[in-house]
C-alpha positions, 0 to 999 in steps of 0.5 A: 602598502598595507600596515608593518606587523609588530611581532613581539619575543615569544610570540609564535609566527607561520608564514601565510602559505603554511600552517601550524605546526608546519614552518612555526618560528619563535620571535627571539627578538630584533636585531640593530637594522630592525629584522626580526631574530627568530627560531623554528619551533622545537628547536633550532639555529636562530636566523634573521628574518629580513623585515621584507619578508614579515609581511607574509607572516602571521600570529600563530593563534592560541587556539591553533596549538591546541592538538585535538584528538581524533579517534581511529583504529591502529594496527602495528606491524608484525602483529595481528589486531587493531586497537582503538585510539585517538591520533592528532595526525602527526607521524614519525617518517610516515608512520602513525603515532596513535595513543590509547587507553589504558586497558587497550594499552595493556592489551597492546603491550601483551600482544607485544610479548615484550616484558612490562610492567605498569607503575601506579605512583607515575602512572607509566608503562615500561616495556622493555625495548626491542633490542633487549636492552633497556625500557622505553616509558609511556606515561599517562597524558590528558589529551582533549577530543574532538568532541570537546571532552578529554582522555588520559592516554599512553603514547604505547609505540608513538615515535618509536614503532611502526604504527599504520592507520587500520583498514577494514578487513586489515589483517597483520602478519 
């Protein structure tokens, strides 16, 4: 039987068969029989984690949480292009969300048609949303690459439209 790990609250967990960020859970604390009081990352219910099953946890490593960028292409649903910019690999229900500099940025929102705007003191886009009604802000990030530099980037779309990764020859109509 091999040693009982000791989880500490705030530490970071993943099952053994999953990996970050997928599964992470919070350690909150323990309980009166000694399991481990946890939640998921990101939000949610806490639960009991029966001192049984901790042994197929593992510490979630620092170094695992940090998201590294890599570059790509991105092409937006309904309209032509392809942009340059970098993606960690998350999605939003199958769709990419990608980020960009901010002259592509400035191009995207263009191509939009949308009304926007850039606004210098909080280093932010506003484009006005589909609907018409209201504006969805994009402000500017530092995100470290993959080859160990970094960028600042503006989320343009990320979470809210319909981003797919490009491919050669890709024409959007």
């Amino acid at each position: 039987m091999g040693a009982m790990l000791i989880f500490s609250e705030g530490e970071l967990i993943v099952r053994d068969d999953l990996k970050y960020p997928e599964g992470v859970l919070v350690v909150d604390g323990r309980d009166a029989r000694g399991d481990l009081l946890v939640r998921p990352l990101g939000g949610g219910f806490q639960f009991i984690l029966p001192s049984a099953e901790v042994a197929r946890f593992q510490r979630v490593e620092p170094a695992e949480t940090i998201e590294v960028f890599s570059p790509g292409t991105y092409a937006l649903e309904g309209l032509d292009g392809k942009f340059a910019g970098w993606s960690d690999g998350s999605s939003w229900f199958g769709w990419e969300k990608p980020c960009f500099t901010r002259e592509v940025a400035e191009r995207i929102v263009r191509a939009t048609g949308r009304r926007w705007t850039y606004e210098e003191p909080a280093d932010e886009f506003v484009v006005a949303n589909s609907a018409g009604r209201g504006s969805d802000h994009f402000t500017g990030e530092t995100i470290e690459l993959g080859d160990g530099g970094s960028a600042t980037v503006y989320f343009i779309g990320a979470g809210s439209w319909t981003w797919d990764k490009a491919k050669p020859g890709m024409v959007r109509r």
